[in-house]
TIDO-291751 format. One record per residue (C-alpha): residue number from 1; residue in three letters; x, y, z. Coordinates in steps of 0.05 Angstrom, whole numbers, padded with zeros to 5 digits. Example, Ala and Ser with C-alpha at 12.3 -4.5 7.8 and 13.67 -1.06 7.14 Angstrom:
REM TIDO-291751
+------+------+--------+--------+--------+
! resi ! resn !      X !      Y !      Z !
+------+------+--------+--------+--------+
!    1 !  ALA !  00246 ! -00090 !  00156 !
!    2 !  SER !  00273 ! -00021 !  00143 !
+------+------+--------+--------+--------+
***
This chain:
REM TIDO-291751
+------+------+--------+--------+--------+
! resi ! resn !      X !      Y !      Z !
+------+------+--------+--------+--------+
!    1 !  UNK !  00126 !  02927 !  02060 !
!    2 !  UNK !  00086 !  02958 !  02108 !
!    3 !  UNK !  00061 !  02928 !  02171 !
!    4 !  UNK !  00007 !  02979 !  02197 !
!    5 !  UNK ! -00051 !  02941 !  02229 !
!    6 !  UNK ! -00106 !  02929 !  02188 !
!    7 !  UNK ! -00151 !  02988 !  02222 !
!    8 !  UNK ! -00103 !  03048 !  02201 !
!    9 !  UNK ! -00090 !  03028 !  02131 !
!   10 !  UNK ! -00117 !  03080 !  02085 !
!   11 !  UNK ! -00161 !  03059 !  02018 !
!   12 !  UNK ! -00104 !  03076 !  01971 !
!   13 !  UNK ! -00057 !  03027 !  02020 !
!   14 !  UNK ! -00100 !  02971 !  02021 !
!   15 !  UNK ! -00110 !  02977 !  01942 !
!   16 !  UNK ! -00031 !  02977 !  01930 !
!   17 !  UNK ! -00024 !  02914 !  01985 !
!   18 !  UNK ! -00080 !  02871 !  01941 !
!   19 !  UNK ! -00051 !  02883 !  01875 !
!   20 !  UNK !  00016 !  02855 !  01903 !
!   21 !  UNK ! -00009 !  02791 !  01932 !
!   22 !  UNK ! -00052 !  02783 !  01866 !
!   23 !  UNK !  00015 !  02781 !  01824 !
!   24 !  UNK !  00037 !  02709 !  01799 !
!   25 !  UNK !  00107 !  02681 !  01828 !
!   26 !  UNK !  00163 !  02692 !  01783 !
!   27 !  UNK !  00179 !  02619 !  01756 !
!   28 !  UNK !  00249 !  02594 !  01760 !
!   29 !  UNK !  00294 !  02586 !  01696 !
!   30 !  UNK !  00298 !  02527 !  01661 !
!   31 !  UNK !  00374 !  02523 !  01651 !
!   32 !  UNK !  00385 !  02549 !  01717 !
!   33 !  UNK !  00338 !  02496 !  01751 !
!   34 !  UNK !  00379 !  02433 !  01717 !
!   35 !  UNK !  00452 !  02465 !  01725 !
!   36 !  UNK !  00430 !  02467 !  01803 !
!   37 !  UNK !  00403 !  02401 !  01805 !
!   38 !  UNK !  00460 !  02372 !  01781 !
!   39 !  UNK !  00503 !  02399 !  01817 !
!   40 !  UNK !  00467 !  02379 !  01881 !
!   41 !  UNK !  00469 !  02299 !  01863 !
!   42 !  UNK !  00546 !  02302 !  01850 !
!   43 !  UNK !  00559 !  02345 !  01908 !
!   44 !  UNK !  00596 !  02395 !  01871 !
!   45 !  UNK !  00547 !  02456 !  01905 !
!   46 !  UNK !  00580 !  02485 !  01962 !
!   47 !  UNK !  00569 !  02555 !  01993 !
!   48 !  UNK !  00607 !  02605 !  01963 !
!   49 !  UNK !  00636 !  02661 !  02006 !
!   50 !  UNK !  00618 !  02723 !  01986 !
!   51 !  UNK !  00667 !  02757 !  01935 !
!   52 !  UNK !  00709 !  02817 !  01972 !
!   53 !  UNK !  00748 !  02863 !  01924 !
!   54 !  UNK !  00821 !  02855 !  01960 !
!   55 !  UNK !  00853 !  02917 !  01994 !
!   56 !  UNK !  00907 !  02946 !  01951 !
!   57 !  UNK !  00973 !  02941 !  01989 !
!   58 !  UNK !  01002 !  03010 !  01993 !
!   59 !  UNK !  01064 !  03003 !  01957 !
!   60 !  UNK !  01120 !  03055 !  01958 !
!   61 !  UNK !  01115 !  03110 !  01903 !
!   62 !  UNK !  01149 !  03113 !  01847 !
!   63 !  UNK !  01188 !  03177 !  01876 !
!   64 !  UNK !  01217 !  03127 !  01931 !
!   65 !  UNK !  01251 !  03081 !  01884 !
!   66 !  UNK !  01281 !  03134 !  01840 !
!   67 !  UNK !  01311 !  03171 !  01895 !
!   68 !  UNK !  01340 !  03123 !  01944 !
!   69 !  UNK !  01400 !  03109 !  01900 !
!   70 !  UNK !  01415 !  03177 !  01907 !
!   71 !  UNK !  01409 !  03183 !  01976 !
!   72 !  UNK !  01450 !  03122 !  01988 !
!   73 !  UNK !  01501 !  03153 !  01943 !
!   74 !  UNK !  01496 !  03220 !  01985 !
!   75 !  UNK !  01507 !  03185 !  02046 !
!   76 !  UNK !  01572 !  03149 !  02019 !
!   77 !  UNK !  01593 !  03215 !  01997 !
!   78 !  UNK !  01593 !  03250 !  02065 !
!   79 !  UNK !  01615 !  03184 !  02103 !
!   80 !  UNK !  01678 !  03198 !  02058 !
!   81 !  UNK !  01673 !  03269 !  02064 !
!   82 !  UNK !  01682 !  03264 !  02143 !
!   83 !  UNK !  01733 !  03198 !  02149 !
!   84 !  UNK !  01783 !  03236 !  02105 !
!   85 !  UNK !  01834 !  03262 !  02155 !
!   86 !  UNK !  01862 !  03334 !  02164 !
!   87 !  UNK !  01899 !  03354 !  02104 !
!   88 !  UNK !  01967 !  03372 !  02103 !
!   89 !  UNK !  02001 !  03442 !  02124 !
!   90 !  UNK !  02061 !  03466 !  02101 !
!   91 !  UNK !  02100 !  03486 !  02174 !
!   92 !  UNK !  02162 !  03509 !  02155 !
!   93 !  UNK !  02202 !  03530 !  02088 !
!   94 !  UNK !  02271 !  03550 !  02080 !
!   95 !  UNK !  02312 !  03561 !  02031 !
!   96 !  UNK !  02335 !  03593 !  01968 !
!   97 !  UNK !  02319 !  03560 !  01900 !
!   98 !  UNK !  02255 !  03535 !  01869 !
!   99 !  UNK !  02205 !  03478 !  01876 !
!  100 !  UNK !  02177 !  03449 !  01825 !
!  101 !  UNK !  02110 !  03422 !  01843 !
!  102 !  UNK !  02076 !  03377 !  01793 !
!  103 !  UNK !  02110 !  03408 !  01738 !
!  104 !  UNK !  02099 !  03492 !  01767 !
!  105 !  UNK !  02159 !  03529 !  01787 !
!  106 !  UNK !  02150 !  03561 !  01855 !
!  107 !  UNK !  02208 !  03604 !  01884 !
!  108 !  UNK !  02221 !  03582 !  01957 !
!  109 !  UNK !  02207 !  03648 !  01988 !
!  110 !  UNK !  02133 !  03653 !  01964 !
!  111 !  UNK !  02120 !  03601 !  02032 !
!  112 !  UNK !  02034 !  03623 !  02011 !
!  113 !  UNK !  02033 !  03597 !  01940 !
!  114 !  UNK !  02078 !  03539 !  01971 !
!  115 !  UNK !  02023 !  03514 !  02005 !
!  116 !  UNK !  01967 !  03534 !  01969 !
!  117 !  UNK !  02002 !  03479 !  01922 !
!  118 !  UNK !  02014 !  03414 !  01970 !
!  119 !  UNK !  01962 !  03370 !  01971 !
!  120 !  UNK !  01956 !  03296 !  01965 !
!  121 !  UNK !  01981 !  03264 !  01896 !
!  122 !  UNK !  02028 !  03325 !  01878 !
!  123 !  UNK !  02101 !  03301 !  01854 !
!  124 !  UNK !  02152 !  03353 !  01905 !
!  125 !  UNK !  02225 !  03370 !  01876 !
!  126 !  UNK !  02260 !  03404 !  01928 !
!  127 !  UNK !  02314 !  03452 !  01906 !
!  128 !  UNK !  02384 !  03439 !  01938 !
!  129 !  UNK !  02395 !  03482 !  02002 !
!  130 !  UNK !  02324 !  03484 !  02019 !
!  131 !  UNK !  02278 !  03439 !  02056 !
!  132 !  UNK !  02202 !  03437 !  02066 !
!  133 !  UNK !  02163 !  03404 !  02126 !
!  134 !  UNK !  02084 !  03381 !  02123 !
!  135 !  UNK !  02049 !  03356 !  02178 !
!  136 !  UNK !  01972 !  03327 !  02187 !
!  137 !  UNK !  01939 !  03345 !  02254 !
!  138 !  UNK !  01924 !  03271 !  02247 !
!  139 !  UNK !  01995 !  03253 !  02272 !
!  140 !  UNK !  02042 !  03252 !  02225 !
!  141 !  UNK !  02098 !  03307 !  02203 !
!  142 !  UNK !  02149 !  03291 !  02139 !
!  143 !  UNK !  02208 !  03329 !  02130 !
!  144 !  UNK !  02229 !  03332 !  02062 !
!  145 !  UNK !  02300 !  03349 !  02058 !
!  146 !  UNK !  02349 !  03400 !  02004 !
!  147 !  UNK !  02342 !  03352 !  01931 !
!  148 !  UNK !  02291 !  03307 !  01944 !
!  149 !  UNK !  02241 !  03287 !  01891 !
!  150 !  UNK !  02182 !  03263 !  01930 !
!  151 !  UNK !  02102 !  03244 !  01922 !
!  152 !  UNK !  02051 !  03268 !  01980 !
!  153 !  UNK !  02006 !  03221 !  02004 !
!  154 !  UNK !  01933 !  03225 !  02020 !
!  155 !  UNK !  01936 !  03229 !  02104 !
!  156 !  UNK !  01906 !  03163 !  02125 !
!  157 !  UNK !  01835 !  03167 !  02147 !
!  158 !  UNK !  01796 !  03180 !  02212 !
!  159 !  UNK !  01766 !  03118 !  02225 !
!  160 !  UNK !  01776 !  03071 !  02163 !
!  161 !  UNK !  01821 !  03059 !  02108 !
!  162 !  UNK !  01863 !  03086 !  02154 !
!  163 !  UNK !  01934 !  03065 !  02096 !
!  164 !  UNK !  01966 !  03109 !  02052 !
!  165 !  UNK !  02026 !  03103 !  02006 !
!  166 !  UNK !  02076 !  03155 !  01984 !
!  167 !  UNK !  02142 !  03157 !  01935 !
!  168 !  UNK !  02212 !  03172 !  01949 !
!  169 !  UNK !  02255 !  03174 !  01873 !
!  170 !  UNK !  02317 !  03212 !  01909 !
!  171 !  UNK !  02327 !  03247 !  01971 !
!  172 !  UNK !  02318 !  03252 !  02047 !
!  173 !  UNK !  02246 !  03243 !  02090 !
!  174 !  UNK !  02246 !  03251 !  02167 !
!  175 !  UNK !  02183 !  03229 !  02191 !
!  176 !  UNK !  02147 !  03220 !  02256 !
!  177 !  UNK !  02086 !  03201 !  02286 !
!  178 !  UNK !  02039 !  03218 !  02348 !
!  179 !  UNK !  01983 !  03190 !  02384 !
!  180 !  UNK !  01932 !  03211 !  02332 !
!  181 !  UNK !  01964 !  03161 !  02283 !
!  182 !  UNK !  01953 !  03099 !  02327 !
!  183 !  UNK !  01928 !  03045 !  02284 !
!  184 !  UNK !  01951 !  03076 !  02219 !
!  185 !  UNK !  02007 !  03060 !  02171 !
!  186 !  UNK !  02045 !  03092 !  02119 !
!  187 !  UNK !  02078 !  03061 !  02069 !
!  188 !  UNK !  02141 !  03102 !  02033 !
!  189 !  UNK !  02167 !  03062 !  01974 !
!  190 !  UNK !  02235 !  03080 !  01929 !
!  191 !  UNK !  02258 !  03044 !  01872 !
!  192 !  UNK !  02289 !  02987 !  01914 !
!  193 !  UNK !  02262 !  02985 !  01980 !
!  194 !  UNK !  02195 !  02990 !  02015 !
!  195 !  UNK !  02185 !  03015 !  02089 !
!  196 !  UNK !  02119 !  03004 !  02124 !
!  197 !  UNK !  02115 !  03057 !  02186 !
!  198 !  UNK !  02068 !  03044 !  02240 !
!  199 !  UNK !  02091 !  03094 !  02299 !
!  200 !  UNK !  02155 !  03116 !  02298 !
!  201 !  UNK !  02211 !  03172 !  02287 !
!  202 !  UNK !  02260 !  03153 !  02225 !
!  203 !  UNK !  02296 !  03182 !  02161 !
!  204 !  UNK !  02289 !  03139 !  02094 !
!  205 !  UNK !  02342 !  03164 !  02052 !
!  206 !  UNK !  02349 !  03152 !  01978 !
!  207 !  UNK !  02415 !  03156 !  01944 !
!  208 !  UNK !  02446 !  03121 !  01881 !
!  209 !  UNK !  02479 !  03064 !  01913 !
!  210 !  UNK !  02406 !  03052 !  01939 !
!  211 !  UNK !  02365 !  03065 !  02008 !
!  212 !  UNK !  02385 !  03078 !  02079 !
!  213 !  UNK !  02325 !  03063 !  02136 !
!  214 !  UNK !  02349 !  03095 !  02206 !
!  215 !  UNK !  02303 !  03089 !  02257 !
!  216 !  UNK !  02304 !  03135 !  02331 !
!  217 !  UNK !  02239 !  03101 !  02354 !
!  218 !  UNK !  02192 !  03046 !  02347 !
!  219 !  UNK !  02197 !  02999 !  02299 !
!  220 !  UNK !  02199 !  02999 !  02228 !
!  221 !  UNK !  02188 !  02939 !  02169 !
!  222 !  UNK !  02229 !  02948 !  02118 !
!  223 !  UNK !  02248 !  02898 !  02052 !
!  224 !  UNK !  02258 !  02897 !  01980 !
!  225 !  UNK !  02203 !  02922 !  01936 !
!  226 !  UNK !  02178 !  02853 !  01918 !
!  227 !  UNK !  02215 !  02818 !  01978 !
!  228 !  UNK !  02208 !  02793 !  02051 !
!  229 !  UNK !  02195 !  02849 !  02100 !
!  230 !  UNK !  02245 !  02845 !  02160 !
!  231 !  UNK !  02233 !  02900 !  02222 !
!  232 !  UNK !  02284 !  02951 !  02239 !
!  233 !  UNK !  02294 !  02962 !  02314 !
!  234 !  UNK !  02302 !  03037 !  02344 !
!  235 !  UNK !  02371 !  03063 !  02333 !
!  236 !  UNK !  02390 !  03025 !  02282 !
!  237 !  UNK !  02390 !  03028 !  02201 !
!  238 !  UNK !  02385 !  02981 !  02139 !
!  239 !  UNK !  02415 !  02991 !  02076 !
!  240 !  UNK !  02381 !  02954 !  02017 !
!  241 !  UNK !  02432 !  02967 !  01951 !
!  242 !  UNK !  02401 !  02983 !  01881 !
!  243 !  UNK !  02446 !  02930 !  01851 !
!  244 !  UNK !  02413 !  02877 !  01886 !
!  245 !  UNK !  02462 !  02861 !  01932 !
!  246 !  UNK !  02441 !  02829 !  02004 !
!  247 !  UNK !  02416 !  02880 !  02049 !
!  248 !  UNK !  02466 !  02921 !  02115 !
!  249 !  UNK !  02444 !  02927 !  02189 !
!  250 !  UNK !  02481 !  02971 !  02222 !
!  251 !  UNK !  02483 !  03030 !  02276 !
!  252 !  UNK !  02435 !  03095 !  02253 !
!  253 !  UNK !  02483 !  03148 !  02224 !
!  254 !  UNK !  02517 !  03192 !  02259 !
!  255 !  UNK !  02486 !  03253 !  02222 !
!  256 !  UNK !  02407 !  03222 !  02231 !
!  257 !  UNK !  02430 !  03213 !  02314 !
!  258 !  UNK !  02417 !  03292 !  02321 !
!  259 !  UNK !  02377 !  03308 !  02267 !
!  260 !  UNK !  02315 !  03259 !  02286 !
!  261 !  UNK !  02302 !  03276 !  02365 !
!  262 !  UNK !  02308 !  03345 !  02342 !
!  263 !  UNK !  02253 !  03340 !  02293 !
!  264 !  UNK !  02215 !  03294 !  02337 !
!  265 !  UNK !  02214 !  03343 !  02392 !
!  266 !  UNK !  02195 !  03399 !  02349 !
!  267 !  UNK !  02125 !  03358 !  02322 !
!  268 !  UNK !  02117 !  03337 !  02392 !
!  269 !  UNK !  02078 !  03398 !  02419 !
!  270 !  UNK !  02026 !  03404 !  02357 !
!  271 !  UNK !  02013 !  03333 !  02361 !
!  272 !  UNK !  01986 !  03339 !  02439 !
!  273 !  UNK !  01953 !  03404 !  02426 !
!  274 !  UNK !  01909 !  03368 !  02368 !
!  275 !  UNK !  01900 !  03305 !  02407 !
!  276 !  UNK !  01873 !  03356 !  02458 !
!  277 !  UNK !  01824 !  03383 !  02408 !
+------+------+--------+--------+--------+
***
């Protein structure tokens, strides 16, 4: 449309403005004229909003969803990676003979491939006349004495799963504890008896008649493999027999008396200087 006055139209503007008033008004469909009428009697017309294509929600990629099990499995992995605690060290060595660890020979004097071969899981056969002692900067040192045939165990864990388990089949352990391995246990089991160490200094000693618990320090829970765990006050021992026969509570042995606080005080130095880490 234009609305120029009247006075400035020019001749070809006014031409083009007649011919469109001259044109007939389009007339209204048939159909479409009853389908409306009806629907205005029964009140079915209503106004109808007008039809808006709906925003696509933005949805993650397909990237997102194929990764993120990954991820969560990476973050597991170095959650595990960082609760395990400090692995074991082999200390001290001594002795003539040789080890047999998981099934390799190694001489007593080679005190590298020694360690290079204790971890966690490995089955230990001390020769007799030798002894080898492990400790964890998380605070805890085993002595395994001259014949023993024993299992490391995985050092319990920073912050969680903060148990571990280990074997004694024959032989002598000293262990003790420091402040590191507050809130941790260990568990040694032999074919009788098992003893469930909290924070302590002891010797669990395996022989044929069966096992000897002697405790310096703390206090230690000790029973039958399948029976009722009973505690073991410091400076005393239990003796649980292989034949079944009812456990003995008597005074630690003479022998364990200097051996332990010797041991004890020996562990007692690396302990503070890793606590002090």
């Amino acid at each position: 449309m234009n609305f120029e006055p009247e006075e400035r139209l020019t001749d070809e503007q006014r031409r083009a403005r007649d011919a469109v008033r001259g044109l007939r008004a389009p007339l209204a469909d048939p159909d479409f004229r009853a389908r409306l009428r009806d629907e205005f009697v029964s009140g079915r017309i209503a106004a109808r909003a007008p039809r808006v294509a709906p925003e696509r929600a933005r949805r993650p990629s397909r990237w997102v969803f194929a990764w993120a099990p990954l991820a969560a499995v990476a973050v597991l992995v170095a959650v595990l990676a960082v609760n395990r605690g400090p692995a074991w060290s082999v200390t001290s060595s001594g002795g003539e003979g040789i080890a047999v660890v998981d099934g390799r020979p190694v001489p007593m004097d080679h005190a590298a491939e020694l360690a290079a071969h204790i971890r966690p899981g490995v089955r230990v056969r001390v020769p007799d006349g030798a002894q080898i002692e492990i400790v964890s900067a998380g605070g805890i040192a085993i002595q395994i004495a001259a014949g023993s045939d024993f299992s490391v165990p995985e050092p319990p864990g920073r912050w969680f799963d903060r148990s571990a388990g280990a074997e004694l089949r024959s032989g002598e352990l000293r262990i003790t504890t420091g402040a590191g391995f507050h809130g941790a246990r260990l568990a040694v089991v032999t074919p009788e008896t098992r003893v469930e160490i909290t924070g302590t200094t002891l010797a669990v000693i395996r022989e044929p008649a069966g096992t000897c618990v002697c405790v310096l320090d703390g206090r230690v829970m000790v029973g039958a493999t399948r029976g009722e765990m009973v505690p073991v006050a410091q400076g005393r021992r239990r003796f649980l027999f292989a034949d079944g026969r009812p456990s003995e509570e008597a005074e630690m042995r003479p022998a364990e008396h200097q051996a332990l606080p010797a041991f004890r005080e020996s562990r007692r130095a690396l302990f503070e200087d890793a606590a002090g880490r």
